[in-house]
NUVEX-139842 format. One record per residue: z negated, x negated, y of N, C-alpha, C, CB in turn; residue number from 1; residue in one letter. Coordinates in pm, whole numbers, plus 32768, in hexadecimal, padded with zeros to 4 digits. Glycine has a CB too. Layout:
  nup neast nnorth caup caeast canorth  cup ceast cnorth cbup cbeast cbnorth seq type
    Z     X      Y    Z      X       Y    Z     X      Y    Z      X       Y NUM    A
...
***
This chain:
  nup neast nnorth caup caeast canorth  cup ceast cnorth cbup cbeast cbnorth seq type
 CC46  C85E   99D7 CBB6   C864    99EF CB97  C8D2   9A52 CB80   C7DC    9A23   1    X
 CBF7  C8D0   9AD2 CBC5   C94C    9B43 CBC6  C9DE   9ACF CC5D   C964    9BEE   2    X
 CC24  C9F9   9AB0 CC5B   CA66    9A44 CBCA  CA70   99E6 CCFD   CA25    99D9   3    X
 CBC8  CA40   99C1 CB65   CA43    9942 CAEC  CA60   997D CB58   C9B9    98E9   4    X
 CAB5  CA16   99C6 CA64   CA4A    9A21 CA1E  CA98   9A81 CA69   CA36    9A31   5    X
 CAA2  CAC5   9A94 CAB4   CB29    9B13 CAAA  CAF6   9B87 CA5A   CB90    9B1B   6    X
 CAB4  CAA6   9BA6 CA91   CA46    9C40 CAE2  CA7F   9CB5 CAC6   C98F    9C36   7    X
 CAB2  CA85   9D05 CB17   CAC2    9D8A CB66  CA30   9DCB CA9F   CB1D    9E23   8    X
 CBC0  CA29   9E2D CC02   C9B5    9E58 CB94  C96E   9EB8 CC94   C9DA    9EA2   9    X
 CB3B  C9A3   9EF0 CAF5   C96E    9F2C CA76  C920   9ECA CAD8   C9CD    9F8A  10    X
 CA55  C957   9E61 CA0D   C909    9E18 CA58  C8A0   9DB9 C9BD   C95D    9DD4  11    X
 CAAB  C8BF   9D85 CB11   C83F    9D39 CB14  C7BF   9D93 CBC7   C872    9D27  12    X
 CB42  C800   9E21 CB2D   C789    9E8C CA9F  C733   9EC8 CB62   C7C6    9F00  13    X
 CA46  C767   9EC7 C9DA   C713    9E99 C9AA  C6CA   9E11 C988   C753    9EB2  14    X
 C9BC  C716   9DA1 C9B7   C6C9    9D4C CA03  C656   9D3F C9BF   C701    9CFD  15    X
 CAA2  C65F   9D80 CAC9   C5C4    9D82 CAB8  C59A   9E03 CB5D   C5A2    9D58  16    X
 CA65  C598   9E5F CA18   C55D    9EB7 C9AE  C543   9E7E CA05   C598    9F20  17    X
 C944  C57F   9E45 C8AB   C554    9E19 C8AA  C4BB   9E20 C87F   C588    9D74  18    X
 C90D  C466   9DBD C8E7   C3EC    9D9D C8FA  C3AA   9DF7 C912   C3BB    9D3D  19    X
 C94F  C39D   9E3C C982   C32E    9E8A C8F3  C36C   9F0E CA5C   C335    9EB8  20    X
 C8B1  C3E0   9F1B C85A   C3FC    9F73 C807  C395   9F49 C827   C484    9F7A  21    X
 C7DB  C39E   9EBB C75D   C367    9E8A C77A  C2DA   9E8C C72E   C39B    9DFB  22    X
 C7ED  C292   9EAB C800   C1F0    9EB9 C793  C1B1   9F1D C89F   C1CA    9EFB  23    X
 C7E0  C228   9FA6 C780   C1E8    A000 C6AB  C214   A005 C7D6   C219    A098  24    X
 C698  C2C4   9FD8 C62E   C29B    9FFC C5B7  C26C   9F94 C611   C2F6    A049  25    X
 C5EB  C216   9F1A C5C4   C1EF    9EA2 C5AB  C173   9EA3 C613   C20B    9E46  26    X
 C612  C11B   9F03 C624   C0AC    9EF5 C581  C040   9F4A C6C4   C0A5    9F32  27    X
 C58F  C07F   9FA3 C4ED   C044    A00E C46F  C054   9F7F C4AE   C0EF    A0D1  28    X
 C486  C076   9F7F C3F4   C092    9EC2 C426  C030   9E6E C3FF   C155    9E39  29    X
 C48A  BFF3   9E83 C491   BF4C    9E11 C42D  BEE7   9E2D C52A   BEE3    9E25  30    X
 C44C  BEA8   9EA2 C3EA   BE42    9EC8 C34A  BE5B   9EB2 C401   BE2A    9F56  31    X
 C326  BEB9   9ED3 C2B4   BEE5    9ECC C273  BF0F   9E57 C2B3   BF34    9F14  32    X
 C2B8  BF3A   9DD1 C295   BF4E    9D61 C29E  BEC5   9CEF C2E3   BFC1    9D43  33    X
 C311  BE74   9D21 C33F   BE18    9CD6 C292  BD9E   9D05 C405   BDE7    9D10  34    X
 C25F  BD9D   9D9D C20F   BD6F    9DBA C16B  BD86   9D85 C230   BD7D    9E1E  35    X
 C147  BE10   9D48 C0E6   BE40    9D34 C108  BE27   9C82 C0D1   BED0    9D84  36    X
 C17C  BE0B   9C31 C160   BE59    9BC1 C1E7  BDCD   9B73 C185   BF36    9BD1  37    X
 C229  BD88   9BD9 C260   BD32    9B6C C2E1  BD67   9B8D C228   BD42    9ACA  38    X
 C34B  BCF4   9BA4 C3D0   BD27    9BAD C424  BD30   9B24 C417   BCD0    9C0E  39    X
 C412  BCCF   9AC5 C433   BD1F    9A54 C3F8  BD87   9A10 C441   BCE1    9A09  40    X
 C364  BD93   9A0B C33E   BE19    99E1 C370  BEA7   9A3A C2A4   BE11    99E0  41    X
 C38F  BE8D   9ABB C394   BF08    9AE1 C453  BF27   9AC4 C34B   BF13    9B8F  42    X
 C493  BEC4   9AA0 C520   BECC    9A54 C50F  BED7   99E1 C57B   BE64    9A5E  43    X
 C4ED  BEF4   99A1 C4B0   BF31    990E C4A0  BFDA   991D C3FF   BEE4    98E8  44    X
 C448  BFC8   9974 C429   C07A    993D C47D  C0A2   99BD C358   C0CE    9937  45    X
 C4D7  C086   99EC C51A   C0CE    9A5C C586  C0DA   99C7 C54D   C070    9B16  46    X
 C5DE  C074   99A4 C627   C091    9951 C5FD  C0FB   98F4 C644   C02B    991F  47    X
 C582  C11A   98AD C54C   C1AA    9831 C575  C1F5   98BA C46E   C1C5    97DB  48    X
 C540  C1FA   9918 C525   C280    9974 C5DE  C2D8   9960 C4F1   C23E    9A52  49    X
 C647  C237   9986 C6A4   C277    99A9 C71D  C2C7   9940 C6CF   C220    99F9  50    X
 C6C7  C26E   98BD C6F6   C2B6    9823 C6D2  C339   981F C6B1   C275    979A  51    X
 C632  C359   9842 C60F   C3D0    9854 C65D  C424   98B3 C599   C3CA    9872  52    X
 C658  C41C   9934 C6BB   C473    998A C733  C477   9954 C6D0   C448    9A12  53    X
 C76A  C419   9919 C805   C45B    98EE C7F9  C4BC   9873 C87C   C3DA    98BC  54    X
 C798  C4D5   982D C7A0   C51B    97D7 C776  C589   97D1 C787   C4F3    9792  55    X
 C70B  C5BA   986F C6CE   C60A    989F C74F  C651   98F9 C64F   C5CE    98DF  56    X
 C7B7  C611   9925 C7F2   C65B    998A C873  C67D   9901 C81E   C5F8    9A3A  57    X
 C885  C666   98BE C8DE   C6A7    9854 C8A9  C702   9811 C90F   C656    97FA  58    X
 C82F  C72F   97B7 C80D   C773    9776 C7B6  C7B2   9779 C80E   C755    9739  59    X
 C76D  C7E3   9830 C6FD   C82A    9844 C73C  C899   98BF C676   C7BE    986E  60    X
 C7BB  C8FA   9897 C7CC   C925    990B C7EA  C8FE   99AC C783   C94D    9902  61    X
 C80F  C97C   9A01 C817   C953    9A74 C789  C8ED   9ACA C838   C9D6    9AAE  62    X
 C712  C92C   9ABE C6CB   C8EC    9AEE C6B3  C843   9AAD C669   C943    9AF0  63    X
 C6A9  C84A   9A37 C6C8   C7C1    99D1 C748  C76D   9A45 C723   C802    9902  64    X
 C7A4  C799   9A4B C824   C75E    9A98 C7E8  C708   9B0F C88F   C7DE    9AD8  65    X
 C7C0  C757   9B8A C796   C722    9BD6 C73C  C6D7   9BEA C794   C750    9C00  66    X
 C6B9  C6DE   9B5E C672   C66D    9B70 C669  C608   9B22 C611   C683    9B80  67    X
 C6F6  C62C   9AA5 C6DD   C599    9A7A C737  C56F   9ADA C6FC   C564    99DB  68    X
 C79C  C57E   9B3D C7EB   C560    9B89 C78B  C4F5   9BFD C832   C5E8    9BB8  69    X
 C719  C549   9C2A C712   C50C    9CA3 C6B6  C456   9C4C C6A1   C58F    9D31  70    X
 C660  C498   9BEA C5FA   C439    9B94 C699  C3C5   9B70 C590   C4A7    9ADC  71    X
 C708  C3DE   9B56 C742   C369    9B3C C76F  C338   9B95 C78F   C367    9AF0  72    X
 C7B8  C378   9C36 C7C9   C377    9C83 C73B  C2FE   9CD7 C7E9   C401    9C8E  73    X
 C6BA  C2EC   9CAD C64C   C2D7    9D06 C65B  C217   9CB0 C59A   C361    9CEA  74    X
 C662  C22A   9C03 C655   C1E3    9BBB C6DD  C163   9BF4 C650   C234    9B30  75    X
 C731  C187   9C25 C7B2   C15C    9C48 C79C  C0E9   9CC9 C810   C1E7    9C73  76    X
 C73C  C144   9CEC C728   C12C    9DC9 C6CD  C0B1   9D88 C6A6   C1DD    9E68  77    X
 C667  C0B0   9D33 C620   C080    9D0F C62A  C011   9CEE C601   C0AF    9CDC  78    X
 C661  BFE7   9C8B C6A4   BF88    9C5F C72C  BF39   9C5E C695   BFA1    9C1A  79    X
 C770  BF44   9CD1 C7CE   BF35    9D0A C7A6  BED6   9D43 C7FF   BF8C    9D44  80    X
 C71A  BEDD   9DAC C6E7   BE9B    9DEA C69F  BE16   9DB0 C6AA   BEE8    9E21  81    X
 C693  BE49   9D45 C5F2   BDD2    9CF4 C685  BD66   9CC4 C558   BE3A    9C16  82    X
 C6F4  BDA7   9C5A C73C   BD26    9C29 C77B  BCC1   9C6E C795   BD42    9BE3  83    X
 C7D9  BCC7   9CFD C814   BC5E    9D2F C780  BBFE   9D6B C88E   BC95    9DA7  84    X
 C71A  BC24   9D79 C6CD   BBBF    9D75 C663  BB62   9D17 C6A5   BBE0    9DB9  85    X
 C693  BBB1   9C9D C694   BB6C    9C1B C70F  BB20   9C04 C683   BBCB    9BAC  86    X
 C75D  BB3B   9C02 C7F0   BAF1    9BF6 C7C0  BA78   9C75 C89D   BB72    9C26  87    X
 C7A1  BA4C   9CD8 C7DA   BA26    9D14 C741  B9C4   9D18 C82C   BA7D    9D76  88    X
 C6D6  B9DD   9CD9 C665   B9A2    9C9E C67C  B943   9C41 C61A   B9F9    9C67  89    X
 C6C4  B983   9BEB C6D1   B92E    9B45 C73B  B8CD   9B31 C6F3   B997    9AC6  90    X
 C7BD  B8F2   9BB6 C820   B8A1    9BC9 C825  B850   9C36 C881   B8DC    9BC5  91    X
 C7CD  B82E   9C5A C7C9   B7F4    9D16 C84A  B79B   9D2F C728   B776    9D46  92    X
 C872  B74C   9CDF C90D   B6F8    9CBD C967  B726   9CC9 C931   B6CC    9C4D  93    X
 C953  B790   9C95 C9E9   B7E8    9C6A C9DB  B88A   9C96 CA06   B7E5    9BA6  94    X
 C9BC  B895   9D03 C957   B913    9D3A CA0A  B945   9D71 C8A4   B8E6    9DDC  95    X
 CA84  B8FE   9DB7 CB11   B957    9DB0 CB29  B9A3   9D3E CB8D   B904    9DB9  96    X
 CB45  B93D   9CD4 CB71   B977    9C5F CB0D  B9E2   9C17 CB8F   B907    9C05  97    X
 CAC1  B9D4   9BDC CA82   BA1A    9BCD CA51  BAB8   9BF7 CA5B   B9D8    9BD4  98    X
 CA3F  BAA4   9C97 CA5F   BB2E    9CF0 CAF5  BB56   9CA3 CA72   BB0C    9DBD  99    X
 CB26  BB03   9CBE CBB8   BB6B    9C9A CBE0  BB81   9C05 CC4A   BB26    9CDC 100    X
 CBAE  BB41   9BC2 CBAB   BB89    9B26 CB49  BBE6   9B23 CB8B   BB28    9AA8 101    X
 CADD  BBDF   9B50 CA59   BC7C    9B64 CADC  BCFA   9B9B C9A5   BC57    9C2C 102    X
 CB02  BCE1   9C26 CB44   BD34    9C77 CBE7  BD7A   9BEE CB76   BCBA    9D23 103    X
 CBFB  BD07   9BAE CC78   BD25    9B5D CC44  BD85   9ADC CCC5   BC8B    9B25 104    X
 CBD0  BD66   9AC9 CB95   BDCB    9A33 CB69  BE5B   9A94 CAD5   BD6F    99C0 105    X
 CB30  BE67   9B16 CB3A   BEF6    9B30 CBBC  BF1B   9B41 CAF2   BF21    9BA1 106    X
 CC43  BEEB   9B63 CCA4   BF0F    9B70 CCDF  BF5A   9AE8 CCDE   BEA9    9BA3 107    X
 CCC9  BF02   9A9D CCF0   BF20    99FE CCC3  BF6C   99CB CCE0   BED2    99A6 108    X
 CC25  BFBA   99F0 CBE1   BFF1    99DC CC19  C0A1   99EB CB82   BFB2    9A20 109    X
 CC19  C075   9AA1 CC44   C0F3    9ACA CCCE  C127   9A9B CC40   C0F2    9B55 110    X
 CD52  C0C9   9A79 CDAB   C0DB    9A3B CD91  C103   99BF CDEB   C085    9A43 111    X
 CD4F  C0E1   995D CD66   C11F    98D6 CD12  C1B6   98BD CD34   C0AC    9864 112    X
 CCC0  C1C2   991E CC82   C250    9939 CCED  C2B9   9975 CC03   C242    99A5 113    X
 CD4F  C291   99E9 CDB6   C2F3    99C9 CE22  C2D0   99BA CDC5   C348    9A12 114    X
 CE3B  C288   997C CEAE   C290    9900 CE6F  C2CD   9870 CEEC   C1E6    98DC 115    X
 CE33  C2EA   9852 CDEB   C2F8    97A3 CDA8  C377   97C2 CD63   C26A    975F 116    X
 CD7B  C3C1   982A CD03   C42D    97EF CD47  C49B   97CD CC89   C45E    9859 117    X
 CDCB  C4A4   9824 CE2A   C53C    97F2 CE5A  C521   9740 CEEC   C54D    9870 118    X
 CEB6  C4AA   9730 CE9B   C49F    969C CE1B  C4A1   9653 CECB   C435    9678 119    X
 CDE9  C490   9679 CD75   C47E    961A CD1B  C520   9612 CD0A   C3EF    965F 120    X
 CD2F  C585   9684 CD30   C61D    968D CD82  C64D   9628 CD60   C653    9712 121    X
 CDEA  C618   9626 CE70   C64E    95BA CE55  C628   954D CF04   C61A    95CD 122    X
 CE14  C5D4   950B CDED   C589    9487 CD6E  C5E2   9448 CDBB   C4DB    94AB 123    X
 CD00  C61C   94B4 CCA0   C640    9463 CCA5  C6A6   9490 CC2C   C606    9457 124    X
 CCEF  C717   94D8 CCFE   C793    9501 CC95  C7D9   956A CD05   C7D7    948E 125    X
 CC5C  C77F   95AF CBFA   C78E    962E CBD6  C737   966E CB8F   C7BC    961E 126    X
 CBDC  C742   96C6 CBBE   C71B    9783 CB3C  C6DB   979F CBB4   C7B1    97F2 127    X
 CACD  C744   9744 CA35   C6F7    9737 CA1C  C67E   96ED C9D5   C74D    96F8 128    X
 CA6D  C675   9675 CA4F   C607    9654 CAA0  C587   963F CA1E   C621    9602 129    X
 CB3C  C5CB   96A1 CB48   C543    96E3 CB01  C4FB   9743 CBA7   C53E    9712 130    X
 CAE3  C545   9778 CA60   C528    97FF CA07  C4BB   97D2 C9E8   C5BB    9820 131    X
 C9ED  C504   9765 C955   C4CB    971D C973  C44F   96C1 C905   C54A    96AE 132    X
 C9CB  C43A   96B4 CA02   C3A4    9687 C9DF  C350   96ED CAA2   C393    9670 133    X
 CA0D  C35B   9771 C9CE   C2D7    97C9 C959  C2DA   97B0 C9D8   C2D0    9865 134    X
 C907  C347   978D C886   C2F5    9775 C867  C263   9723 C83A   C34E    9734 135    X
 C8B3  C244   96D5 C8C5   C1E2    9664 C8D3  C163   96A7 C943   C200    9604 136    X
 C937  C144   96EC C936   C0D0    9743 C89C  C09E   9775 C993   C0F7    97C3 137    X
 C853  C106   97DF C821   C0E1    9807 C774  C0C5   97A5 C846   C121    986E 138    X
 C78E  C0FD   9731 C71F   C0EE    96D3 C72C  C052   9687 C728   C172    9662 139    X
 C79A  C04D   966A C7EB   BFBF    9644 C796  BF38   9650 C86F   BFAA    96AF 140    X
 C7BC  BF65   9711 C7AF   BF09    978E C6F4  BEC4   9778 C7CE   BF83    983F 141    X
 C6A9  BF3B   975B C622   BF59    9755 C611  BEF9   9706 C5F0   BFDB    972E 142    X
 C624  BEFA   9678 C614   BEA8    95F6 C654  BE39   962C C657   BEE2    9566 143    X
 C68B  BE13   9633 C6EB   BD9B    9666 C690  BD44   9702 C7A7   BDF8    969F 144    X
 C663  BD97   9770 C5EC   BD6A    97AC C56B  BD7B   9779 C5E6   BD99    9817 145    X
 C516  BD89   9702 C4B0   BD77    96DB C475  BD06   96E9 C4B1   BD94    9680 146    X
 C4A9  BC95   96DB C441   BC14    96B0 C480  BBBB   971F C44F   BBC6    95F6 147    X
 C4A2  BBEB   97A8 C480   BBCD    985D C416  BBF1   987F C4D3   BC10    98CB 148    X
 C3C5  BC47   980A C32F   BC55    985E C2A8  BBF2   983D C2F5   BCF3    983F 149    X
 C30C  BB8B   9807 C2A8   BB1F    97E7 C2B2  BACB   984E C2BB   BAD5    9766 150    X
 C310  BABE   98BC C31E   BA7B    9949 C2EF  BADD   999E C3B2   BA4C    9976 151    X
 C2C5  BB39   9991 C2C5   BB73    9A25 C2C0  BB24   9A80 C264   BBC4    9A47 152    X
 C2EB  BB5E   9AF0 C2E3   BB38    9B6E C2BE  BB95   9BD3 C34D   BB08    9B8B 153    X
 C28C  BBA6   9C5D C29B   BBCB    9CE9 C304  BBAB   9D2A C243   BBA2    9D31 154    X
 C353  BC07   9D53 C3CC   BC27    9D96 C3C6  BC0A   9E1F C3EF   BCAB    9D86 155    X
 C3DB  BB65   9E32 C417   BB59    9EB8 C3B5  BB21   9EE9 C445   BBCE    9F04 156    X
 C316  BB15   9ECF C2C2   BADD    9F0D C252  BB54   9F4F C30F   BA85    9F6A 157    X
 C219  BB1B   9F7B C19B   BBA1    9FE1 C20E  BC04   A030 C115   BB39    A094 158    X
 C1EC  BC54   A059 C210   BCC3    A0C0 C1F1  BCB0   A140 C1D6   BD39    A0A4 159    X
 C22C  BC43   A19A C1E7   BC11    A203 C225  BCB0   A294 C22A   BB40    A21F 160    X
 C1D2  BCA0   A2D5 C1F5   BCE4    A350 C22A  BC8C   A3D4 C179   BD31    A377 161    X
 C294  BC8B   A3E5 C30E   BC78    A46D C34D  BC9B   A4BB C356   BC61    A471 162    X
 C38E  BC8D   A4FB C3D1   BCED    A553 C40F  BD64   A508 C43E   BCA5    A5A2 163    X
 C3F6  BDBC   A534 C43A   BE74    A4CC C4C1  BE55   A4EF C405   BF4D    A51B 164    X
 C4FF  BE72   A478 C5BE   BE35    A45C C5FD  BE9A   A4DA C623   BE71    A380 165    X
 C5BC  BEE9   A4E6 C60B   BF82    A566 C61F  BF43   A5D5 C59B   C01F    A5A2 166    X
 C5E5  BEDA   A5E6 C5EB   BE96    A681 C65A  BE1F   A669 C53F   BE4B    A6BD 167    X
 C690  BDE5   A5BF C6C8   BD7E    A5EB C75E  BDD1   A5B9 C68E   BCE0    A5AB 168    X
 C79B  BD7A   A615 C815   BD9F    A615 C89A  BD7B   A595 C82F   BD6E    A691 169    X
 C864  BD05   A581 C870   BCEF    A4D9 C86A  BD28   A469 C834   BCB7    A4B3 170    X
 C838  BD85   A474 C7FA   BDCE    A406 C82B  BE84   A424 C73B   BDAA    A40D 171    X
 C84E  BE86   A4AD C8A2   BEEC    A4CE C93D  BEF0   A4BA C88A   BEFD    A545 172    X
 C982  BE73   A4BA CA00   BE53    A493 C9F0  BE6D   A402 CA2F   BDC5    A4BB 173    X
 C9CD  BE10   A3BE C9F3   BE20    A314 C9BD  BE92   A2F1 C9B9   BDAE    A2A8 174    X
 C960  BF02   A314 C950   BF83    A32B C9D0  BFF6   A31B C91D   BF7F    A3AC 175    X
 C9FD  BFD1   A392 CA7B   C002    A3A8 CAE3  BFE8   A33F CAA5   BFD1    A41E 176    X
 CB11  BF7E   A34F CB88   BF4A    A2C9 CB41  BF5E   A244 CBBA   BE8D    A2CC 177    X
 CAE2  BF4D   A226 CA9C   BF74    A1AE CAC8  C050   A19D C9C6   BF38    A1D7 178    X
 CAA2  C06D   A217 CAB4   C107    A1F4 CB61  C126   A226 CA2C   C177    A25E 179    X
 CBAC  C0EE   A253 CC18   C13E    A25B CC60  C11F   A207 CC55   C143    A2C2 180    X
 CC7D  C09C   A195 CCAC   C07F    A118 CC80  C0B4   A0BE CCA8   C019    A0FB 181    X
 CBE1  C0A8   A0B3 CBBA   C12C    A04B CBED  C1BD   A02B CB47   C150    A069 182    X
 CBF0  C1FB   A10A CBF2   C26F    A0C6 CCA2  C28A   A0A6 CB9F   C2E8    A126 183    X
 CD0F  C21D   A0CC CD98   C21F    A07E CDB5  C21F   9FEB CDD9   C1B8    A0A2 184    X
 CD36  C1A3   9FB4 CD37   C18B    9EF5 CD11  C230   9EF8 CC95   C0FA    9E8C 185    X
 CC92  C27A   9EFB CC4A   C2AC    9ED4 CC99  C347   9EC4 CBD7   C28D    9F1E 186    X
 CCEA  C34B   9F43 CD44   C3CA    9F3D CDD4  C3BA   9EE5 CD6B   C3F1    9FDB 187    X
 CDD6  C36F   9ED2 CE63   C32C    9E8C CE17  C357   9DFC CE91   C259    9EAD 188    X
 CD82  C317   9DCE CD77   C331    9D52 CD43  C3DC   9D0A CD1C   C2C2    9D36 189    X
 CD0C  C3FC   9D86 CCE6   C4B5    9D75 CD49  C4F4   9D9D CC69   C4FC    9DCE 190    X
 CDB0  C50B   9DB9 CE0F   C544    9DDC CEA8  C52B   9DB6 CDFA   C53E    9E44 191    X
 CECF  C4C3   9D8B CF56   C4AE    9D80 CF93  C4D6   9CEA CF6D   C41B    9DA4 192    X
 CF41  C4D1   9CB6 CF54   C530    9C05 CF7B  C5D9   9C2D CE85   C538    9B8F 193    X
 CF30  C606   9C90 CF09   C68E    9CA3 CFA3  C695   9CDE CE72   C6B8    9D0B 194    X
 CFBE  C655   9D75 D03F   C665    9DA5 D0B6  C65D   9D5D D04C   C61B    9DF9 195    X
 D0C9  C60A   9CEF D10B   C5F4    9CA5 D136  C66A   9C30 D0D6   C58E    9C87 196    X
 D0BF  C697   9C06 D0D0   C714    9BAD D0E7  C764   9BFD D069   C744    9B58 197    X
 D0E4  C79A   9C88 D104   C83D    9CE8 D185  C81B   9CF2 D0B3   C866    9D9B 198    X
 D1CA  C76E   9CD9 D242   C775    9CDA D296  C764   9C75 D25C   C73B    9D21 199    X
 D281  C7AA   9BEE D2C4   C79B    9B66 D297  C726   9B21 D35A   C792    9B6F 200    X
 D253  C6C7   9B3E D25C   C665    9AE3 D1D1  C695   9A71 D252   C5C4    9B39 201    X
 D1EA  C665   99E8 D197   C65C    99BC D103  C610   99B3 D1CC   C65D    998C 202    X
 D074  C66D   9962 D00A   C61F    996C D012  C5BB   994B CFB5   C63C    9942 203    X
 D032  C570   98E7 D051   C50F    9888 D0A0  C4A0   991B D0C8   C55A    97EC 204    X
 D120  C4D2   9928 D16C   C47C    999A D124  C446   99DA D1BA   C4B4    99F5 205    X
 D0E4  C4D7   9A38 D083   C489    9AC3 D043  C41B   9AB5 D00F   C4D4    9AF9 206    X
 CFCA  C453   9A33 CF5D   C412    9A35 CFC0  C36E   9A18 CEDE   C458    99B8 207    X
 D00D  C366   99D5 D030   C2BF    99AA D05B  C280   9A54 D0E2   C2B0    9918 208    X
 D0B4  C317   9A95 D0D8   C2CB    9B22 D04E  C284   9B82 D128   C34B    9B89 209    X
 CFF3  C2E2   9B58 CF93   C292    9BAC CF2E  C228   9B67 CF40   C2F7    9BF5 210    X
 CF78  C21A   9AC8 CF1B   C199    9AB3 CF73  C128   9AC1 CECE   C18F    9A1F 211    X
 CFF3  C133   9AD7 D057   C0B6    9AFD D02E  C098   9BA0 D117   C0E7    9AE9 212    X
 D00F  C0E1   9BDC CFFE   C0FB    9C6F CF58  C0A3   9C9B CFFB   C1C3    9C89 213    X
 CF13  C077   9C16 CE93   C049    9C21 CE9E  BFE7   9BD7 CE29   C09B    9C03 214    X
 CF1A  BFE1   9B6D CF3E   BF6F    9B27 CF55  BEF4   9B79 CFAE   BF8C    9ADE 215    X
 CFAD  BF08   9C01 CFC2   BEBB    9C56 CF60  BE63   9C85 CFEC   BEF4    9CA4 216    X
 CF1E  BEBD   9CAC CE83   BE60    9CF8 CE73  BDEC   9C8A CDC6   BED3    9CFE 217    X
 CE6C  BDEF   9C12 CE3B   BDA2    9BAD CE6D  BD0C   9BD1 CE6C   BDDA    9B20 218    X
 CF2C  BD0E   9BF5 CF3D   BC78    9BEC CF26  BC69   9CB0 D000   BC3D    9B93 219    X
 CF26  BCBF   9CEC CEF8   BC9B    9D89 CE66  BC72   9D88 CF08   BD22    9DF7 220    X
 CDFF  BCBC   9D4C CD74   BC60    9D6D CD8A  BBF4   9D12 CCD5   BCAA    9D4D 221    X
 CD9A  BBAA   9CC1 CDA5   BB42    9C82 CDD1  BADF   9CB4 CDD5   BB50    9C2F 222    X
 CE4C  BAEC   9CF0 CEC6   BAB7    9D37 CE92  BA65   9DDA CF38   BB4F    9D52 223    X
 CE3C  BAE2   9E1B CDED   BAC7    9E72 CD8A  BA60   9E5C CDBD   BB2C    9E8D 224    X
 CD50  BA69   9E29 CCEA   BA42    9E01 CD28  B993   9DCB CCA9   BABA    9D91 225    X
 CD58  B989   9D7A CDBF   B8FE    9D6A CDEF  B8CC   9DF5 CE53   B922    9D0F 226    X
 CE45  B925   9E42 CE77   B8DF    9E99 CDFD  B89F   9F0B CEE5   B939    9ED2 227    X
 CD81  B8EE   9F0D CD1F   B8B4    9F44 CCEB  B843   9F4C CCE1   B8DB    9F30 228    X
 CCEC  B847   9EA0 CCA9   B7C6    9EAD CD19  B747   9E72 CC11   B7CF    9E50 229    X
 CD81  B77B   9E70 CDC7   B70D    9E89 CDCD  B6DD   9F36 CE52   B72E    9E49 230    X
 CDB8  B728   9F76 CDA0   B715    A02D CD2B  B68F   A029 CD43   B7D0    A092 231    X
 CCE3  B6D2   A00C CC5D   B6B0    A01B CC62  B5E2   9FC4 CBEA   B74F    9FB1 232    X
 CCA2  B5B8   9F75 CCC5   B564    9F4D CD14  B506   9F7A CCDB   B582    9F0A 233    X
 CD86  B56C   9FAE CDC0   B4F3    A038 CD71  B4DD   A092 CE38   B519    A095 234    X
 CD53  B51A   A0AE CCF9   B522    A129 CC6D  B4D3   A151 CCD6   B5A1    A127 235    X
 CC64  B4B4   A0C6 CBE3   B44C    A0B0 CBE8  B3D9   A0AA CBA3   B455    A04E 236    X
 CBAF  B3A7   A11D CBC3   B305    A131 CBBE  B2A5   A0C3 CB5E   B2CF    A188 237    X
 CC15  B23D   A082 CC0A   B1E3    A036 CB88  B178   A019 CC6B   B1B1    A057 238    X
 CB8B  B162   9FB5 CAFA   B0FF    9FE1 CB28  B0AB   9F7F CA42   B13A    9FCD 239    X
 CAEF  B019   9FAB CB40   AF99    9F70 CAC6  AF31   9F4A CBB7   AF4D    9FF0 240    X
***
């Protein structure tokens, strides 16, 4: 893609920064849209939006690149936010498990995206429209959430005003551990294909090394998530 493009190292390197940029400043616009407009409707057309950006950043040029990049990149931040509190709405019982089968399908997700896009480059003889295949998933997803917009809902309740999270210290911790694990996944997943090929290995190789490398997560959030609430079961007083 840099090649084809012409991208300098400093722009390749934002482009695989853009998204994980757009996690965070995408994500504060969930609550607030999901509140004005419906939390499954606004997971509806975030999903078209993000079919669109993937097919915009494959087949419209350099400038195309970067903005279907950041538009899927925004769609991501977006809805990242709206589902674990749908999941955790619709399952209130089973709100462990559940988190961790949600958490296990992005895992799987992100694994079969790089394990499959270099084959799948090699199958149709371009880069653009392997790209442009993820659009498909997320169009899928669309049809498949259509008829959740007969529940809508409001996400989370009113928008009340409280103490600003900057002052509590709570919210500065999981802050922290929230961003220094991120930015370990996040460099592990933009970079370790790349390191891998400057060191002989093949595209094909890498990309599978780093979908075994995300494969993992799959039986750890699950696993987690089980052992939780098996905790949570001992742990719960008997009643007779």
């Amino acid at each position: 893609v840099q090649a084809s493009l012409e991208l300098s190292s400093t722009s390749a390197g934002l482009l695989t920064t853009l998204p994980v940029l757009c996690l965070g400043l995408f994500a504060p616009l969930a609550p607030r849209l999901a509140q004005r407009f419906g939390t499954e409707r606004v997971v509806l057309w975030v999903l078209l939006l993000l079919g669109g950006g993937a097919v915009m950043r494959a087949l419209s040029g350099q400038t195309g690149m970067f903005a279907g990049t950041l538009l899927s990149g925004a769609c991501i931040g977006i809805i990242g936010v709206l589902l674990p509190g749908i999941v955790k709405r619709e399952f209130p019982d089973k709100a462990d498990i559940m988190t961790g089968v949600y958490t296990m399908a992005l895992c799987f997700g992100a694994a079969l995206a790089a394990g499959a896009t270099v084959p799948l480059m090699q199958i149709t003889g371009s880069w653009n429209l392997a790209l442009a295949f993820w659009s498909m998933p997320a169009l899928v997803a669309a049809i498949a959430w259509r008829p959740q917009l007969r529940r809508s809902h409001a996400h989370g309740g009113p928008i009340t005003k409280g103490q600003p999270l900057w002052r509590d210290r709570l919210a500065w911790q999981v802050t922290l551990y929230m961003g220094l694990q991120s930015s370990l996944a996040y460099c592990v997943f933009g970079w370790l294909a790349v390191i891998l090929q400057d060191r002989g290995v093949s595209a094909v190789a890498s990309g599978l090394i780093v979908s075994t490398s995300i494969m993992v997560q799959l039986l750890t959030a699950l696993g987690a998530r089980f052992a939780e609430a098996a905790r949570l079961m001992v742990s719960r007083p008997s009643t007779m």
